[in-house]
PyMOL CGO cylinders between C-alpha atoms (Angstrom):
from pymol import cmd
from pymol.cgo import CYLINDER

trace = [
    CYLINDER, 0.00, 0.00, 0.00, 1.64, 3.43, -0.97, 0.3, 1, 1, 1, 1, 1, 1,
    CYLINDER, 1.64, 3.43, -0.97, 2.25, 5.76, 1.64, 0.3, 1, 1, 1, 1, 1, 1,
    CYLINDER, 2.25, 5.76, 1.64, -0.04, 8.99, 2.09, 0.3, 1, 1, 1, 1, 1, 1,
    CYLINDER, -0.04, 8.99, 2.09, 1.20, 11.75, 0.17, 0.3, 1, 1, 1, 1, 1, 1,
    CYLINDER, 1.20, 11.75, 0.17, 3.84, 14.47, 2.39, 0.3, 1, 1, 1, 1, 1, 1,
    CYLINDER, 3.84, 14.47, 2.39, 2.04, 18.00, 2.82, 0.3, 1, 1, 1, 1, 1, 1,
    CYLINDER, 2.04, 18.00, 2.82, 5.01, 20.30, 3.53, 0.3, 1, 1, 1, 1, 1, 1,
    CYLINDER, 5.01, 20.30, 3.53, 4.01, 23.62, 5.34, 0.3, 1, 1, 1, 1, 1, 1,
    CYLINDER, 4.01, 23.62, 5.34, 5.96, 26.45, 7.64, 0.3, 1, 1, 1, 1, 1, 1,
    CYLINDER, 5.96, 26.45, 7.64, 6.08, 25.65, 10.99, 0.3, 1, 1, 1, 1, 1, 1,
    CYLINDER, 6.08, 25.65, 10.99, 3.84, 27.63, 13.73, 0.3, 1, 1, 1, 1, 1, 1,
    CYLINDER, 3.84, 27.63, 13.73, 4.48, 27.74, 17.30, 0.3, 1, 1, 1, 1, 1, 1,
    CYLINDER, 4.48, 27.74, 17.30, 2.38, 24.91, 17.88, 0.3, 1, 1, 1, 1, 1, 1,
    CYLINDER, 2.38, 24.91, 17.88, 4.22, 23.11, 15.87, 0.3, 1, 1, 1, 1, 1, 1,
    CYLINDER, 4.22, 23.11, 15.87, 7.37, 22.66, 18.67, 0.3, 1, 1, 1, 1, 1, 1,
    CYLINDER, 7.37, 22.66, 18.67, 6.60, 20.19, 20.82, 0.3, 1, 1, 1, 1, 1, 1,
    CYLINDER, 6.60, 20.19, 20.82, 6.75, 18.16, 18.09, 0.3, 1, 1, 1, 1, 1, 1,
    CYLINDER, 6.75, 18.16, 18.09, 9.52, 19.43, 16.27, 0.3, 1, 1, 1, 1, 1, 1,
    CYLINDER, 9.52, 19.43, 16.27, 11.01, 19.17, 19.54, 0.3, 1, 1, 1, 1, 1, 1,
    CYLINDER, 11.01, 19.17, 19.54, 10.62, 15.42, 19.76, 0.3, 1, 1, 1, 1, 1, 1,
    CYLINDER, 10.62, 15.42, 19.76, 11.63, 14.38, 16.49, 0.3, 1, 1, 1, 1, 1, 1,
    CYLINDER, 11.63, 14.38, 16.49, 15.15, 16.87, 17.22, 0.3, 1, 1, 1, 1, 1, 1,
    CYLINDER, 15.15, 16.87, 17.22, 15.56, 15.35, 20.73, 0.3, 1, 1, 1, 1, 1, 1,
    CYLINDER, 15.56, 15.35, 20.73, 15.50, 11.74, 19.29, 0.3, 1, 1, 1, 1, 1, 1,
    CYLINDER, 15.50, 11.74, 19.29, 18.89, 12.47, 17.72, 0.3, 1, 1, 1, 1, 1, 1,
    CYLINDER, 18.89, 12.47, 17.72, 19.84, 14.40, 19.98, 0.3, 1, 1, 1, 1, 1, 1,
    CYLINDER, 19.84, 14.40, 19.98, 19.66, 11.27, 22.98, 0.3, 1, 1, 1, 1, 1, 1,
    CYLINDER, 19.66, 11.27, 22.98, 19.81, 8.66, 20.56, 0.3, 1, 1, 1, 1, 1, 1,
    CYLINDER, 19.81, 8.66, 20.56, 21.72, 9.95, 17.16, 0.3, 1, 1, 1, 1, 1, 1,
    CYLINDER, 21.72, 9.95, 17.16, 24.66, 11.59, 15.63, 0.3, 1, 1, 1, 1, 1, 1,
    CYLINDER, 24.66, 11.59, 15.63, 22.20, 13.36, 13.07, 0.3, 1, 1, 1, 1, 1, 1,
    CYLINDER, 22.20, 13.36, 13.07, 23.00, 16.01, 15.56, 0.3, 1, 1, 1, 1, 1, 1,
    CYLINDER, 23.00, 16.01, 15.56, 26.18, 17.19, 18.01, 0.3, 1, 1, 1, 1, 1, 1,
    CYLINDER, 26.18, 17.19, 18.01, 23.81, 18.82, 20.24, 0.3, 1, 1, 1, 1, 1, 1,
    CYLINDER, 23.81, 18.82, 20.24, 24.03, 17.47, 23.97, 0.3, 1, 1, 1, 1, 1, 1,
    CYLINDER, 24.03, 17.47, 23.97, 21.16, 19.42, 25.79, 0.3, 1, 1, 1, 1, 1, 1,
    CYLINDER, 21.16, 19.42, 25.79, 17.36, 18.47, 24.45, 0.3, 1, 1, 1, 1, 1, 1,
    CYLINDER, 17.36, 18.47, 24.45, 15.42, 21.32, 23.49, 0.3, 1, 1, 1, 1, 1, 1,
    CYLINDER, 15.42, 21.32, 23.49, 12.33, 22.37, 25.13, 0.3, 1, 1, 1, 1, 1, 1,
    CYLINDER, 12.33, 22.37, 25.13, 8.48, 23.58, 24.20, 0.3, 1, 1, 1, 1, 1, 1,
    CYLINDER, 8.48, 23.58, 24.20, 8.00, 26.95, 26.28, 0.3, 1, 1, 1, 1, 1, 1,
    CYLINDER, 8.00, 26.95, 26.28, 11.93, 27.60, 26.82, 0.3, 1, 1, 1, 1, 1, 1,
    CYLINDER, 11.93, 27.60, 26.82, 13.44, 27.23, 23.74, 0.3, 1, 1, 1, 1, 1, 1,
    CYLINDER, 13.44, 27.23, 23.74, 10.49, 29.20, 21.14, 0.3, 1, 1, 1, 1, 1, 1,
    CYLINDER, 10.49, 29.20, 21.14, 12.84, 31.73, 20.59, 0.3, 1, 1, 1, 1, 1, 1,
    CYLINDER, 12.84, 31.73, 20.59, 14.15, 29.39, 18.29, 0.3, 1, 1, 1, 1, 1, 1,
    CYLINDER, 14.15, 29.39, 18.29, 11.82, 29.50, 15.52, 0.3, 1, 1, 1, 1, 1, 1,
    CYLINDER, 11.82, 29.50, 15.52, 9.66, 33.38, 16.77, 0.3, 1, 1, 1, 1, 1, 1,
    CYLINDER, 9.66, 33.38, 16.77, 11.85, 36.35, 14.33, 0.3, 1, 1, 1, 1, 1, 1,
    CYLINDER, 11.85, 36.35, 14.33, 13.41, 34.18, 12.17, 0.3, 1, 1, 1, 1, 1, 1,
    CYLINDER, 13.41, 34.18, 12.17, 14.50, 35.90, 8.58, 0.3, 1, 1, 1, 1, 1, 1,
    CYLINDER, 14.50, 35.90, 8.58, 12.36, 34.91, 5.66, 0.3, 1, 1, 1, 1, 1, 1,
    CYLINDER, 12.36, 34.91, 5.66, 15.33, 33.29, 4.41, 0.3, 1, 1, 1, 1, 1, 1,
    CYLINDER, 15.33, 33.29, 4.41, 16.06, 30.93, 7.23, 0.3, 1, 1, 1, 1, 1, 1,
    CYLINDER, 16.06, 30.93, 7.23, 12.11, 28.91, 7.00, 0.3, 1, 1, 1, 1, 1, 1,
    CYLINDER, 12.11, 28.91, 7.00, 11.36, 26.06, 8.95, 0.3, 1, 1, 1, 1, 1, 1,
    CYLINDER, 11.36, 26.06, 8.95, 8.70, 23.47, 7.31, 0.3, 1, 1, 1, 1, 1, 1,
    CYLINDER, 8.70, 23.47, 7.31, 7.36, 20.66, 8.61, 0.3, 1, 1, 1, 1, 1, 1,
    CYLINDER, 7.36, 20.66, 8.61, 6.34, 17.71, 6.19, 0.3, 1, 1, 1, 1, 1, 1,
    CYLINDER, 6.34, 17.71, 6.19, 2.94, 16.37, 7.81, 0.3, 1, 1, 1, 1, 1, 1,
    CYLINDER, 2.94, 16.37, 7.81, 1.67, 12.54, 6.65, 0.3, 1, 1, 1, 1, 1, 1,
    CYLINDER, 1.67, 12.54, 6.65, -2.00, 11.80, 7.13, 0.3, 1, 1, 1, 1, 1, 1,
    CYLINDER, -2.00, 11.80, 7.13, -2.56, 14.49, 9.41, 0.3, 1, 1, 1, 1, 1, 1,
    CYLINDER, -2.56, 14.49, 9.41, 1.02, 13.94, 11.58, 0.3, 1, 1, 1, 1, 1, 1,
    CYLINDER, 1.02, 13.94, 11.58, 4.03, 15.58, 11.31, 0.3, 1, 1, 1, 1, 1, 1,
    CYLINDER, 4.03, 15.58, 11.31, 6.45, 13.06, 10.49, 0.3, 1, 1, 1, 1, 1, 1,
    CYLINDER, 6.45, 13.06, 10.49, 9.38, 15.13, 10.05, 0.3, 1, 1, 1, 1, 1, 1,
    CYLINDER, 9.38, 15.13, 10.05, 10.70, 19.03, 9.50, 0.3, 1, 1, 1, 1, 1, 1,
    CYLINDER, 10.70, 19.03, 9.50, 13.67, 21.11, 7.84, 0.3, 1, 1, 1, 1, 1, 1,
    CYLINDER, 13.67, 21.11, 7.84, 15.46, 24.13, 8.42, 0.3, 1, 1, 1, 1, 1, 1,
    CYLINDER, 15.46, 24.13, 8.42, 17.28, 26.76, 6.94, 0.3, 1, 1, 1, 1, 1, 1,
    CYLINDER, 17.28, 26.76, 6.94, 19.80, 28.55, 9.49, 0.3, 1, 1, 1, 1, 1, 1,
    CYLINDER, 19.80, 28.55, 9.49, 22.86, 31.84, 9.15, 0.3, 1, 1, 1, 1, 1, 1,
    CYLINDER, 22.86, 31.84, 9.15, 25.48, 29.58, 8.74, 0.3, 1, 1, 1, 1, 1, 1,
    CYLINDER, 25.48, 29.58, 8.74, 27.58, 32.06, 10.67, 0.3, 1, 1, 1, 1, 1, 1,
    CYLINDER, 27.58, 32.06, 10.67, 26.91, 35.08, 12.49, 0.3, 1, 1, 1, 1, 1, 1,
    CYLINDER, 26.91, 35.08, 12.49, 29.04, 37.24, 10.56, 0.3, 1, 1, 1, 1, 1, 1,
    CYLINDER, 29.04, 37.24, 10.56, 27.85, 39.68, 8.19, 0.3, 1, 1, 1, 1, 1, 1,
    CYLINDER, 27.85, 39.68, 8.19, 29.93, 38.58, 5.06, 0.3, 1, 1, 1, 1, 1, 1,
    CYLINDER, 29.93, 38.58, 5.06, 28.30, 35.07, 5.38, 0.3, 1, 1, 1, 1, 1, 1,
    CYLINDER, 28.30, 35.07, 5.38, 24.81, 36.35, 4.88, 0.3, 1, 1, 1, 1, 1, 1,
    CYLINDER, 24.81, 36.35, 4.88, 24.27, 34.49, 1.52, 0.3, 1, 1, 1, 1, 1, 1,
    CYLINDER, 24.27, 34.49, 1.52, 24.89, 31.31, 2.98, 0.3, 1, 1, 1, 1, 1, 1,
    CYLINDER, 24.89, 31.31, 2.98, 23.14, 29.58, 4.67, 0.3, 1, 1, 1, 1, 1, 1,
    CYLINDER, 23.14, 29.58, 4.67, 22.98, 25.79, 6.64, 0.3, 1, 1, 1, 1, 1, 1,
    CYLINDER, 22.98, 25.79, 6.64, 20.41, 23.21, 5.70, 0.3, 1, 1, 1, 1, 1, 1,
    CYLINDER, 20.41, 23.21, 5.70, 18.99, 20.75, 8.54, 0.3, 1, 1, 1, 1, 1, 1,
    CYLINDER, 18.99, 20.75, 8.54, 16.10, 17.99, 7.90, 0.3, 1, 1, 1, 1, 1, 1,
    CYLINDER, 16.10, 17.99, 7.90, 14.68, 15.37, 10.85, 0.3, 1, 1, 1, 1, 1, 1,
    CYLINDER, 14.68, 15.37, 10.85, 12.90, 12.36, 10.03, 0.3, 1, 1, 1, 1, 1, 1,
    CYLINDER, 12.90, 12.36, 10.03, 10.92, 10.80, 12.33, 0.3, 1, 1, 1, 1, 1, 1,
    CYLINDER, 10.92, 10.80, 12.33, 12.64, 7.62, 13.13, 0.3, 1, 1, 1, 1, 1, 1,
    CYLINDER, 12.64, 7.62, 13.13, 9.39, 5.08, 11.81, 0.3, 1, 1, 1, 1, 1, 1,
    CYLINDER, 9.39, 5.08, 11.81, 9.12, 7.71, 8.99, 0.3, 1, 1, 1, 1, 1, 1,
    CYLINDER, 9.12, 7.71, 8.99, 12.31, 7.06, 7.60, 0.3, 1, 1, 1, 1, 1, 1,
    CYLINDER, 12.31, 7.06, 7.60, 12.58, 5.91, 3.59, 0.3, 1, 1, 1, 1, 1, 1,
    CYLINDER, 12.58, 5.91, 3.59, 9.20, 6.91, 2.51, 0.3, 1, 1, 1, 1, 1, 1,
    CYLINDER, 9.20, 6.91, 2.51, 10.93, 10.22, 0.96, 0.3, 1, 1, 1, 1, 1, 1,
    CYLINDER, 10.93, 10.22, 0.96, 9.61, 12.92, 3.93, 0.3, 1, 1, 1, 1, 1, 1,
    CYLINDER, 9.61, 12.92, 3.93, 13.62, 13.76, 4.21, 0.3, 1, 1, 1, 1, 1, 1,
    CYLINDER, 13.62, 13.76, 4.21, 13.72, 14.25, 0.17, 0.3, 1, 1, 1, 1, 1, 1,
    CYLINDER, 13.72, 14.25, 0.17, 10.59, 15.89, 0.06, 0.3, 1, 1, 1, 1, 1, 1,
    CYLINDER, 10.59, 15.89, 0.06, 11.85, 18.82, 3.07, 0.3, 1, 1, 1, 1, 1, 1,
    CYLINDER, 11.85, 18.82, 3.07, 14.98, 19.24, 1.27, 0.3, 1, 1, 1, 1, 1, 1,
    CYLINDER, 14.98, 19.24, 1.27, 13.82, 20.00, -2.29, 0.3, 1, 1, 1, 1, 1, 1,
    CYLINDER, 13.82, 20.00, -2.29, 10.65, 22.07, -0.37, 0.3, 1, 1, 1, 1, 1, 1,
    CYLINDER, 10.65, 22.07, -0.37, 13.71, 23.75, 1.61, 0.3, 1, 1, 1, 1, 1, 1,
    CYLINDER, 13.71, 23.75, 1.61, 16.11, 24.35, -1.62, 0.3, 1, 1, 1, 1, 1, 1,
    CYLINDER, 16.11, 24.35, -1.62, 13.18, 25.98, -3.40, 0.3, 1, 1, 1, 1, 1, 1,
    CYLINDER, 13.18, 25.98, -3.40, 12.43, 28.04, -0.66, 0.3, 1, 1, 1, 1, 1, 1,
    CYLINDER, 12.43, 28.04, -0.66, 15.87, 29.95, -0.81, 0.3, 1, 1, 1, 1, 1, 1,
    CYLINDER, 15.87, 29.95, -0.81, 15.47, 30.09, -4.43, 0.3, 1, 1, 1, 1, 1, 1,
    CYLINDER, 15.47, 30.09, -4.43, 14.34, 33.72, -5.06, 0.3, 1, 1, 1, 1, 1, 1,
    CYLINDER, 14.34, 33.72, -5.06, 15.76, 34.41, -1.70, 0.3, 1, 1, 1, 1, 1, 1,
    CYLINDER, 15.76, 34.41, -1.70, 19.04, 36.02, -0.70, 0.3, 1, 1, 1, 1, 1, 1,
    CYLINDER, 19.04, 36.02, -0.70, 21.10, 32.81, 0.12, 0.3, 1, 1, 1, 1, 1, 1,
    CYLINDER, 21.10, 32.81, 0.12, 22.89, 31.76, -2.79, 0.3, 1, 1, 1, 1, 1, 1,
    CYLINDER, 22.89, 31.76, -2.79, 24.90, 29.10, -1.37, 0.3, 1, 1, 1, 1, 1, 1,
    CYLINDER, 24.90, 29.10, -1.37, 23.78, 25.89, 0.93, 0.3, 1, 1, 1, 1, 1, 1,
    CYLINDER, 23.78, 25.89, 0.93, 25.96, 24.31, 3.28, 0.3, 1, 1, 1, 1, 1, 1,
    CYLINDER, 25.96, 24.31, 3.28, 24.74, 20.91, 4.96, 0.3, 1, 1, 1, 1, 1, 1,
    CYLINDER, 24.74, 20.91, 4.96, 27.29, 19.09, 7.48, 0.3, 1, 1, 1, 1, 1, 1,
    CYLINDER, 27.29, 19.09, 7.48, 26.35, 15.55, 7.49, 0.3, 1, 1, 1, 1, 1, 1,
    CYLINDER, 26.35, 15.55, 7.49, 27.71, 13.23, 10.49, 0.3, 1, 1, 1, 1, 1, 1,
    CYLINDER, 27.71, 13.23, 10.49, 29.45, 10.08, 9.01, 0.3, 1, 1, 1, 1, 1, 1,
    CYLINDER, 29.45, 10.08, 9.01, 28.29, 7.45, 8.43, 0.3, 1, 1, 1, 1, 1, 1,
    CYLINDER, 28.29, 7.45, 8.43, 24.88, 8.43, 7.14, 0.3, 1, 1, 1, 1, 1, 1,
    CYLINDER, 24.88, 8.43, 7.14, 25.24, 7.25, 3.97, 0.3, 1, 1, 1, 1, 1, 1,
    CYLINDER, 25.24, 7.25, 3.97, 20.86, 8.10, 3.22, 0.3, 1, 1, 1, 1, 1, 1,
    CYLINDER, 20.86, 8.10, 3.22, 21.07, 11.70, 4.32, 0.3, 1, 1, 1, 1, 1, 1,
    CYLINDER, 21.07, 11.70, 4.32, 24.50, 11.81, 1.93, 0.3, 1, 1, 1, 1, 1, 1,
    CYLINDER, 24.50, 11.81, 1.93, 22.13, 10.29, -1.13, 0.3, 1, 1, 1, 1, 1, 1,
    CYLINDER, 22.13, 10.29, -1.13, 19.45, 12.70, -0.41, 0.3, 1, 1, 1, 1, 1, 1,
    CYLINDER, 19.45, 12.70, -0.41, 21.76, 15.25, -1.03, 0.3, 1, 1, 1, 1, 1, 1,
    CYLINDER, 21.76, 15.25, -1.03, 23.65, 14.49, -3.35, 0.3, 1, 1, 1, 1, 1, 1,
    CYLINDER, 23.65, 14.49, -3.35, 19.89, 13.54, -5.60, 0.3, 1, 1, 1, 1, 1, 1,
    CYLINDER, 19.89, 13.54, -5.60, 18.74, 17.30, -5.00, 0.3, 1, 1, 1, 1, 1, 1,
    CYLINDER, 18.74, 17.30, -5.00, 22.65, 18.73, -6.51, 0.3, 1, 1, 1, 1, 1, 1,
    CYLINDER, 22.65, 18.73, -6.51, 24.32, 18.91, -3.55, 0.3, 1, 1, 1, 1, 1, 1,
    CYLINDER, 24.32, 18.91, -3.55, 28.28, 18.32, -3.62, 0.3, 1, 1, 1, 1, 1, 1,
    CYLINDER, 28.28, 18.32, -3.62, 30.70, 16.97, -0.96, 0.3, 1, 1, 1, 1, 1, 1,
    CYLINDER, 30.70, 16.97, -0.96, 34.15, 19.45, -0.73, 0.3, 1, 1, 1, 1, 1, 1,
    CYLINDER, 34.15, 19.45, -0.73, 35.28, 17.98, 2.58, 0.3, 1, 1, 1, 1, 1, 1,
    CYLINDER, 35.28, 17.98, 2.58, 35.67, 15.84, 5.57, 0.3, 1, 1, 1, 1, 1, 1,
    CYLINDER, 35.67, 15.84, 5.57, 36.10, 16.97, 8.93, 0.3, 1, 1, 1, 1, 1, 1,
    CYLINDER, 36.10, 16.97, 8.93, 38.05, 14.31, 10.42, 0.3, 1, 1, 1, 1, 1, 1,
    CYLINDER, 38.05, 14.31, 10.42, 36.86, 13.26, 13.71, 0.3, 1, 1, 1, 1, 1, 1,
    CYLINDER, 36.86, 13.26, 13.71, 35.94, 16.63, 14.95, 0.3, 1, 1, 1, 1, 1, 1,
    CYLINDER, 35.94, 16.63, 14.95, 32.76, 15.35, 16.85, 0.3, 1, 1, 1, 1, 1, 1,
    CYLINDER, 32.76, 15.35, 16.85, 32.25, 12.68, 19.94, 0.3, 1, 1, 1, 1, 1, 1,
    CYLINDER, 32.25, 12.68, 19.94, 29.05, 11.68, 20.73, 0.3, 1, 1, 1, 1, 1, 1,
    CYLINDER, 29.05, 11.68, 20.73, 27.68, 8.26, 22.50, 0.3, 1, 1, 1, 1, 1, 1,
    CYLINDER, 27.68, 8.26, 22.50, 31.10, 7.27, 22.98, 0.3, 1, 1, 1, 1, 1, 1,
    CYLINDER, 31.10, 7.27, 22.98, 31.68, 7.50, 18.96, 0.3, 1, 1, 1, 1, 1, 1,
    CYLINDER, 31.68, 7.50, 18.96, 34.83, 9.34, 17.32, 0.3, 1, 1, 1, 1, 1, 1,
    CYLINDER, 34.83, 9.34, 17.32, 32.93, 11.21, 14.10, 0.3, 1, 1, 1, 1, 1, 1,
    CYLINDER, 32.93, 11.21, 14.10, 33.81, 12.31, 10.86, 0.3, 1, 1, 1, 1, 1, 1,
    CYLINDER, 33.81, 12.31, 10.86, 31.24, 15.18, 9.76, 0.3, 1, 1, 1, 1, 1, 1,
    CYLINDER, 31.24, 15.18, 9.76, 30.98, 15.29, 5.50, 0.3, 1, 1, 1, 1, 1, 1,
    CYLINDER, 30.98, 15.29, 5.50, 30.96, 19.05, 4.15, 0.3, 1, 1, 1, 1, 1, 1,
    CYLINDER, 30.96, 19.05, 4.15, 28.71, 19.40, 1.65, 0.3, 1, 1, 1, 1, 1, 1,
    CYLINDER, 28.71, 19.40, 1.65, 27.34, 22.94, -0.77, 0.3, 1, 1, 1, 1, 1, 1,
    CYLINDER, 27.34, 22.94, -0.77, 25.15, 23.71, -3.30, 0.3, 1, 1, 1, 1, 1, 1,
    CYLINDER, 25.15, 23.71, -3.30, 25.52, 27.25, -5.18, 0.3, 1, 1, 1, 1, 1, 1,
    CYLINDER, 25.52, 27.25, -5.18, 21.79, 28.30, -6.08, 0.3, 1, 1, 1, 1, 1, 1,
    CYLINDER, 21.79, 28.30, -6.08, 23.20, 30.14, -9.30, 0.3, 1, 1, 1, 1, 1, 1,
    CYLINDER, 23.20, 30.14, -9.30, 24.92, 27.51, -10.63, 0.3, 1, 1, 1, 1, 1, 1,
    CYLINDER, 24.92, 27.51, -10.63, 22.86, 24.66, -12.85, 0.3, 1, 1, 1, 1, 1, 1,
    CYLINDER, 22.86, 24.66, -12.85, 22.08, 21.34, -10.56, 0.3, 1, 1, 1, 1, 1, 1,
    CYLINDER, 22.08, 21.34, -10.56, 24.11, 18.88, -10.31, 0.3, 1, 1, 1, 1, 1, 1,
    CYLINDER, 24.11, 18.88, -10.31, 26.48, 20.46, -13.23, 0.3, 1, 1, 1, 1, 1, 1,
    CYLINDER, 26.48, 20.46, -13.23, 29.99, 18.68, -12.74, 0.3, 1, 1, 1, 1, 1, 1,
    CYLINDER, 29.99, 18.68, -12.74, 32.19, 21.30, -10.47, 0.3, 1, 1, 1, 1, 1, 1,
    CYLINDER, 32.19, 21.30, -10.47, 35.46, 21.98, -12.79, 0.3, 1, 1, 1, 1, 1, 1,
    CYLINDER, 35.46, 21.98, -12.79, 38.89, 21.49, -10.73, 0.3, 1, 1, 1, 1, 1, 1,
]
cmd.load_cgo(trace, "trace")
């Protein structure tokens, strides 16, 4: 039986409880994220109230449930980096393969088309070789490996560096 179709939406307030589960999964339980500390409906809102309409956050909802969400974040603080900016997507874990991650990125990636970030920068802890083909399927490229820059649940990690340039053509071969 196929799976219901994924309805992908901006995320409201109400939203973070939920949001907040699916993050705090990884965050106990994954390497999806290096965050230690579990966020927290009513504390951490700030989060997602005055964020730029470059930097959305959508939430992909299945039959009614949110089954997963996506972000775009400043990749840095610092003025010059402005055009840039970080890509994050969540999957509920019994969600996972039924394309909700795909289906957030490409909703994400069209989202800062038209926008003012040009570039897209995803960090992807290794090994996660499905978030890597998800990716790499909507044009993004790998320039990098941070070597064993992260440990979490008593795991040395490697992070993958990967971009996409909005104002290039997808998934047009990078020359050397």
């Amino acid at each position: 039986m196929a799976q219901p179709e994924i309805e992908i939406r901006d995320a409201v307030i109400a939203d973070l409880p939920r949001i907040f589960a699916i993050y705090n999964r990884e965050v106990e339980h994954g390497i999806a994220t290096f965050d230690v500390e579990p966020r927290r409906a009513g504390v951490d809102d700030g989060w997602l109230l005055g964020r730029a309409s470059c930097h959305p956050v959508l939430v992909g909802d299945r039959a009614g449930e949110m089954v997963g969400w996506g972000a775009i974040g400043p990749w840095s603080p610092r003025g010059a980096y402005r055009r840039t900016g970080e890509v994050s997507v969540y999957v509920d874990e019994d969600a996972r393969g039924a394309g909700v991650g795909s289906s957030l990125l490409g909703a994400l990636i069209n989202r800062a088309r038209g926008s003012e970030v040009a570039v897209l920068l995803a960090r992807v802890a290794q090994p996660n070789p499905a978030s890597t083909k998800i990716h790499e399927a909507h044009g993004f490229k790998s320039f990098g490996i941070q070597r064993r820059c992260g440990e979490k649940l008593g795991q040395i990690l490697d992070v993958e560096l990967m971009d996409m340039h909005l104002d290039e053509v997808t998934k047009r071969p990078r020359s050397s």
